[in-house]
VMD Tcl script that draws the C-alpha trace (Angstrom):
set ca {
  {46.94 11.97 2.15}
  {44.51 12.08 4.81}
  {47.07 12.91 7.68}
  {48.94 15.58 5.43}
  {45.35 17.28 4.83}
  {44.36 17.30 8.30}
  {47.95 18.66 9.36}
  {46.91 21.71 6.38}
  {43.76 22.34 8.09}
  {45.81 22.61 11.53}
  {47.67 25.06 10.16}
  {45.10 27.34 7.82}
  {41.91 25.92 8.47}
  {39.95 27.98 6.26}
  {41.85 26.00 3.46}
  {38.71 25.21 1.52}
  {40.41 22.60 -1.36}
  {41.82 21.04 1.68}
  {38.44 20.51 3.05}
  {37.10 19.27 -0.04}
  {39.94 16.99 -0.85}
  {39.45 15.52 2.51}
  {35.66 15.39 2.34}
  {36.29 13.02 -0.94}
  {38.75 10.92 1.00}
  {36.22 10.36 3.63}
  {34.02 9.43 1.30}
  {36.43 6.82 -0.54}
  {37.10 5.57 2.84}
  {32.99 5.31 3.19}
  {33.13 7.56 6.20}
  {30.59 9.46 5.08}
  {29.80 11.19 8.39}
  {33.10 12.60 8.77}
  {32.69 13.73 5.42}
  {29.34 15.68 5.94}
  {31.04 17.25 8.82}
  {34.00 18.65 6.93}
  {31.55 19.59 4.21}
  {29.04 21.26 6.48}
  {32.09 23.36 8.01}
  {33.53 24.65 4.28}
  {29.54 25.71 3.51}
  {29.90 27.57 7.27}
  {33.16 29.38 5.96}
  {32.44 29.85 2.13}
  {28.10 29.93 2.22}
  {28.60 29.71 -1.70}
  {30.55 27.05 -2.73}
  {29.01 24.99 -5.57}
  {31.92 22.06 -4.81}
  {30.71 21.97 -1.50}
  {26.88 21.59 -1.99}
  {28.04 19.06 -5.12}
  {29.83 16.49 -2.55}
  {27.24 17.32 0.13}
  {24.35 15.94 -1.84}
  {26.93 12.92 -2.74}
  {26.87 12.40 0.91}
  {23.56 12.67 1.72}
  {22.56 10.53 -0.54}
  {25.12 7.73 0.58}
  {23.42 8.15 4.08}
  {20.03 7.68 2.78}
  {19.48 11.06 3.54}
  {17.12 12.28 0.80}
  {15.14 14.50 2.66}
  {17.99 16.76 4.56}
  {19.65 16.72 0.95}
  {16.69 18.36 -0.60}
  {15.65 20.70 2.20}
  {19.52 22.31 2.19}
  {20.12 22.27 -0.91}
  {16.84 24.04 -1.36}
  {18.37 26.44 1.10}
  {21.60 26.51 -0.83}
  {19.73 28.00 -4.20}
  {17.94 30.39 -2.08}
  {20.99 31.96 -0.92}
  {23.22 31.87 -3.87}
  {23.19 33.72 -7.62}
  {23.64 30.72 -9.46}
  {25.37 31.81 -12.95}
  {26.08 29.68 -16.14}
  {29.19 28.54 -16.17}
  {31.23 25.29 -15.04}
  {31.21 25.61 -11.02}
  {27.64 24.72 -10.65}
  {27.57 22.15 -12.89}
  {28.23 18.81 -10.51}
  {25.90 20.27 -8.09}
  {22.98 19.94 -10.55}
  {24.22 16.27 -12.20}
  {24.52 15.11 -8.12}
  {20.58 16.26 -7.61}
  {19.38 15.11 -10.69}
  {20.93 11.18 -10.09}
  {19.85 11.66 -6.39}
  {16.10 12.91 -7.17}
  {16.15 9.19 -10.28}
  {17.54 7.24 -7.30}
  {14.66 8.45 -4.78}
  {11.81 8.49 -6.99}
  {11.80 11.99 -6.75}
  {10.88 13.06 -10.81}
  {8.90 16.51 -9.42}
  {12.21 17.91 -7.55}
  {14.08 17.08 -10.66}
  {11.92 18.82 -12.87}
  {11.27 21.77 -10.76}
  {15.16 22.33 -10.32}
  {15.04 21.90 -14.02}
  {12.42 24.25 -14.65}
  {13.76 26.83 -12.81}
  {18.17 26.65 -13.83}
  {17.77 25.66 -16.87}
  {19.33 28.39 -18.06}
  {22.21 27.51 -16.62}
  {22.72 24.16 -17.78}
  {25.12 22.93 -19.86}
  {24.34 20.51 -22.67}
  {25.26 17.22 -20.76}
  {23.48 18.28 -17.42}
  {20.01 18.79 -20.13}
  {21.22 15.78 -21.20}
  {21.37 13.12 -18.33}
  {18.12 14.96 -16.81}
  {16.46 13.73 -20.28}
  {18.08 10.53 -19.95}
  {17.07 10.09 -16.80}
  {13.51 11.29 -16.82}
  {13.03 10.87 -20.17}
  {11.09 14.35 -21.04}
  {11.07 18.16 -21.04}
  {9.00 19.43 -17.72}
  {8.57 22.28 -20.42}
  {6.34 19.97 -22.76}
}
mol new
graphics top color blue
foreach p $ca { graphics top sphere $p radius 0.5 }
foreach p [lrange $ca 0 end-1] q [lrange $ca 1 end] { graphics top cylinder $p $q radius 0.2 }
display resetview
């Protein structure tokens, strides 16, 4: 799978599924280097995409990479209208398990604070779970 996805990307390398099929290989494979790369190029071609950002902070946090993950994902929202819906979904359950892992309760319920809105049920859910409280309390 890995060889016919490359051999895609040779041929339209703008293909962003492509890039985020292989990005999830890499990651199976625990290459997670190669996988920030092909992630980091898909968020140079398409600035926007929720999938992206979603495996990105998977990444990061396999690398131990809290910090980075925060700071450009931080970036991320600040660039993007983030709208209710299904896309941005992942990206939020990703920070939220990534901010429980790292001790990190204030991101969690600042990014909760502020998208709320957005959230569906099990996102409100697993950040309750998790944290065990409403930052609106």
């Amino acid at each position: 799978a890995e060889q016919v996805l490359l051999e895609l990307l040779r041929i339209d390398r703008d293909n962003l599924q492509a890039r985020t099929e292989l990005s999830k290989i890499y990651q199976h494979e625990g290459k997670y280097k190669e996988a920030e790369q092909v992630l980091l190029e898909l968020l140079r071609i398409n600035r926007q995409s929720c999938y992206a950002i979603a495996e990105l902070i998977r990444v990061y946090g396999k690398l131990g990479r809290a910090a980075d993950c925060f700071n450009r994902f931080d970036k991320f929202l600040s660039r993007v209208t983030i709208r209710r819906g299904r896309k941005p979904q992942a990206m939020f359950n990703n920070i939220f398990r990534l901010c429980k892992k790292e001790g990190r309760a204030d991101k969690a319920a600042e990014y909760f604070r502020r998208y709320s809105h957005i959230l569906d049920g099990r996102n409100v859910a697993l950040y309750k779970s998790l944290f065990g409280n409403n930052p609106f309390d």
